[in-house]
C-alpha positions as CSV (number, residue, x, y, z in Angstrom):
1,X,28.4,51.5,43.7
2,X,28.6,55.3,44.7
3,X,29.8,56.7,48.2
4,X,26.3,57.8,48.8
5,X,25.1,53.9,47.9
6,X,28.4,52.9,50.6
7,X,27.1,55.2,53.1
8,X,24.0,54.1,53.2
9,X,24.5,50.2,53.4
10,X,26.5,51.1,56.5
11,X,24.7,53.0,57.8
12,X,21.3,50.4,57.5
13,X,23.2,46.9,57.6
14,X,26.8,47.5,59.0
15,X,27.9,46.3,55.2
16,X,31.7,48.1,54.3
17,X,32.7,44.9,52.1
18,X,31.1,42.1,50.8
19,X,28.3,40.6,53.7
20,X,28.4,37.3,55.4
21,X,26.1,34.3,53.9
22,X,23.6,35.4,51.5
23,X,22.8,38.9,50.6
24,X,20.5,40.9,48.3
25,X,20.9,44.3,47.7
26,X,18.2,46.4,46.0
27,X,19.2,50.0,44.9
28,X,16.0,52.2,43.1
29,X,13.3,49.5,42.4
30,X,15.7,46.9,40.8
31,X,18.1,44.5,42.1
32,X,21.6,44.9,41.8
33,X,24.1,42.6,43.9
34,X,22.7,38.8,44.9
35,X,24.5,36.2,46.0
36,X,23.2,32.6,47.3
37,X,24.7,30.1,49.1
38,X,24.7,26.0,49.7
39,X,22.1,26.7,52.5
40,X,20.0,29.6,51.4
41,X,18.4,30.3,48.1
42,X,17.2,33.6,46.9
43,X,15.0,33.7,43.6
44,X,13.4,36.4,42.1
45,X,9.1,36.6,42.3
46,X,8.0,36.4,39.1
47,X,3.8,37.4,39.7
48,X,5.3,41.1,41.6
49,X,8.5,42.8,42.9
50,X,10.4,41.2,45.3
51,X,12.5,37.9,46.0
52,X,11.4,34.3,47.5
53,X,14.7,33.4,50.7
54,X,14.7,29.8,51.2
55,X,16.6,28.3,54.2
56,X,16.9,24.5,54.5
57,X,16.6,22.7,57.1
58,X,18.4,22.0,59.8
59,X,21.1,25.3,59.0
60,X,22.5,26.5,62.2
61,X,24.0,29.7,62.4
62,X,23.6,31.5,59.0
63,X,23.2,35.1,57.8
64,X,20.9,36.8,55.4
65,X,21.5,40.1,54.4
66,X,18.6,41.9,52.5
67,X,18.6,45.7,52.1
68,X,17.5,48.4,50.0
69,X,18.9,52.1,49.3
70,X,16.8,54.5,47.4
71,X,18.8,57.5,45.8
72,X,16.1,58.7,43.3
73,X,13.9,61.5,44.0
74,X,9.7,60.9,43.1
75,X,10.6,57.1,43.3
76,X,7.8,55.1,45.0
77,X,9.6,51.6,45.8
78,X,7.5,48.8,46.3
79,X,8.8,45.4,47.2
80,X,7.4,41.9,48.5
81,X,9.8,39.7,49.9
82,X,8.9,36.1,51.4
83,X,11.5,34.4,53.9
84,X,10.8,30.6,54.3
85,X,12.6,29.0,56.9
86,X,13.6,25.3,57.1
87,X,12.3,23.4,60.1
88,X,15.1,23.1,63.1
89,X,17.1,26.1,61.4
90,X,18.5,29.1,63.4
91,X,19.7,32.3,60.9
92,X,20.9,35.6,61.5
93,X,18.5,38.1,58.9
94,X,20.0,41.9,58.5
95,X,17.8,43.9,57.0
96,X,17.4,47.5,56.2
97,X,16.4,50.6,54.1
98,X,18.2,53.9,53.3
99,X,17.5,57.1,51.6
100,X,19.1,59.6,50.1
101,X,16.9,62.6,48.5
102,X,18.1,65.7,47.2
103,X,15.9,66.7,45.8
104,X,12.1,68.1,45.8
105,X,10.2,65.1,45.0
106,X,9.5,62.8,48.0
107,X,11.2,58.9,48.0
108,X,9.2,56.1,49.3
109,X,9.6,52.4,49.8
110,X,7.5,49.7,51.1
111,X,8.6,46.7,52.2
112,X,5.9,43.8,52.5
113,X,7.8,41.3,54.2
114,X,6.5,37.4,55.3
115,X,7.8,35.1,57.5
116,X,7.4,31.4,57.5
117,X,8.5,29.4,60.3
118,X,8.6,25.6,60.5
119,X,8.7,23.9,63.3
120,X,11.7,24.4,66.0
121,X,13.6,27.1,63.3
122,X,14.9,30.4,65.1
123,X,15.3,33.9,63.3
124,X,16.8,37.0,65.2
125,X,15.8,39.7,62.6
126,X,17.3,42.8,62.9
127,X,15.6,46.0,60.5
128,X,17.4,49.5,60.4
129,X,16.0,53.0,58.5
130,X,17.6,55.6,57.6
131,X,17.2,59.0,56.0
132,X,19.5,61.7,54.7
133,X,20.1,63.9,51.8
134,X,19.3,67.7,51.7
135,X,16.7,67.7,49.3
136,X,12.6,69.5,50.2
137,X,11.6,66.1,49.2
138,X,10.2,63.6,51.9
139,X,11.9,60.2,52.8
140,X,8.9,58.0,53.6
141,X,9.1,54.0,54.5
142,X,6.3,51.9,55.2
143,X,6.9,48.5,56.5
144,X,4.7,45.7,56.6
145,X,5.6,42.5,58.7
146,X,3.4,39.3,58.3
147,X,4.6,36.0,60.9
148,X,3.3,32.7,60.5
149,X,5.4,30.5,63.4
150,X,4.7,26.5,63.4
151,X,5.5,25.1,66.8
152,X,8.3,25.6,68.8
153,X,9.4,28.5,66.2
154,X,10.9,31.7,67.8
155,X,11.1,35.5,65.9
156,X,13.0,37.6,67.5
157,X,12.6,41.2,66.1
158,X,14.5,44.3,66.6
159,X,13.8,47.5,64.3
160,X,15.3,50.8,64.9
161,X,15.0,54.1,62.9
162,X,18.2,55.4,62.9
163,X,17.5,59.1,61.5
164,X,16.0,61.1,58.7
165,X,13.0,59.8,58.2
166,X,10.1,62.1,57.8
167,X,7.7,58.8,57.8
168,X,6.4,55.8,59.1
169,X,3.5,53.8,58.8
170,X,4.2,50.3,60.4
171,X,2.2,46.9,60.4
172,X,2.9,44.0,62.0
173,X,0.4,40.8,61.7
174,X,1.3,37.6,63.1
175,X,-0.2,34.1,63.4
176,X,1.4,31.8,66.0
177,X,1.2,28.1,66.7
178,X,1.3,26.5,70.3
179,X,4.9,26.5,71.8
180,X,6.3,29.7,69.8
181,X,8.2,33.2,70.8
C-alpha cells in the first residue's frame, strides 16, 4: 500500500499495522486485503459488489474491521455489505471510509450496509469518514444502514465525519423485535 492508502486507514479505522480479528479492506471498487478467522467468515457476494460477514454464535468479544479508501478521481464506489450475527454473540465492528482526490473529477462511495441480529447478540459499531486531497473534485459518501434486531439484540452505533467531506446523504432503516436497543 501507498502513504496516502496508510493515511487514510488511520485516519478512518485507527489501522497502522495489521487489525485485530477479521478485516476487509477495499481500496477503488475492488478488494485488496481479507483475512478471516475461526469465528468470523467473510465471503465475497456473488449477485453485486460487496461481501457477506458471518459471526457464529456464541463469540464473545471479537473485532471486525471493514473499511474502504478511494484514491481515484471520477470513481463512483458502490458497495453492499451484509453482517450476520450469531445468536448470543457480542463483536466489536470498525468501519470506515476515506478519500483522497486530487483531482477535478468528484469521488464517491456508497456503502449499503445490513445488519442481522439474532437473538441476545450485541454489536457496538463504530463508522468514521474522512476526506482530504487538494483536488476541485468533490468527495461525496452516502451511507445506507438497514437493522433487523431479533429479541434481546442490542446495536450500538456511533458515526462521526472526521473532515473533508463535501457530502452526505445518510439513511438509516431499522426493524426491531420486542426486548432490543
Amino acid at each position: 500500500m501507498e502513504n496516502i492508502d496508510l493515511n487514510l486507514l488511520k485516519e478512518i479505522a485507527d489501522i497502522e499495522d495489521t487489525p485485530k480479528g477479521a478485516y476487509n479492506i477495499r481500496k477503488n471498487g475492488k478488494g485488496i486485503e481479507r483475512k478471516s478467522n475461526e469465528n468470523i467468515e467473510i465471503i465475497t457476494k456473488t449477485d453485486v459488489s460487496g461481501i457477506d460477514i458471518r459471526v457464529k454464535d456464541n463469540v464473545k468479544f471479537d473485532y471486525i474491521h471493514n473499511t474502504v479508501i478511494v484514491t481515484e478521481s471520477g470513481l463512483k464506489d458502490v458497495v453492499y455489505n451484509d453482517f450476520y450475527i450469531g445468536k448470543n454473540s457480542n463483536v466489536y465492528i470498525v468501519a470506515g471510509c476515506g478519500i483522497h482526490n486530487e483531482h477535478k473529477d468528484n469521488s464517491e462511495h456508497n456503502g449499503i450496509h445490513r445488519f442481522f441480529l439474532e437473538e441476545g447478540s450485541r454489536v457496538k459499531y463504530v463508522e468514521k469518514h474522512y476526506g482530504e486531497g487538494n483536488g476541485e473534485g468533490k468527495r461525496i459518501l452516502n451511507p445506507v444502514t438497514e437493522v433487523y434486531l431479533k429479541n434481546g439484540a442490542t446495536l450500538e452505533m456511533e458515526s462521526v465525519q472526521i473532515k473533508g467531506v463535501d457530502s452526505t446523504e445518510r439513511l438509516t432503516i431499522a426493524k426491531l423485535e420486542s426486548n432490543t436497543n
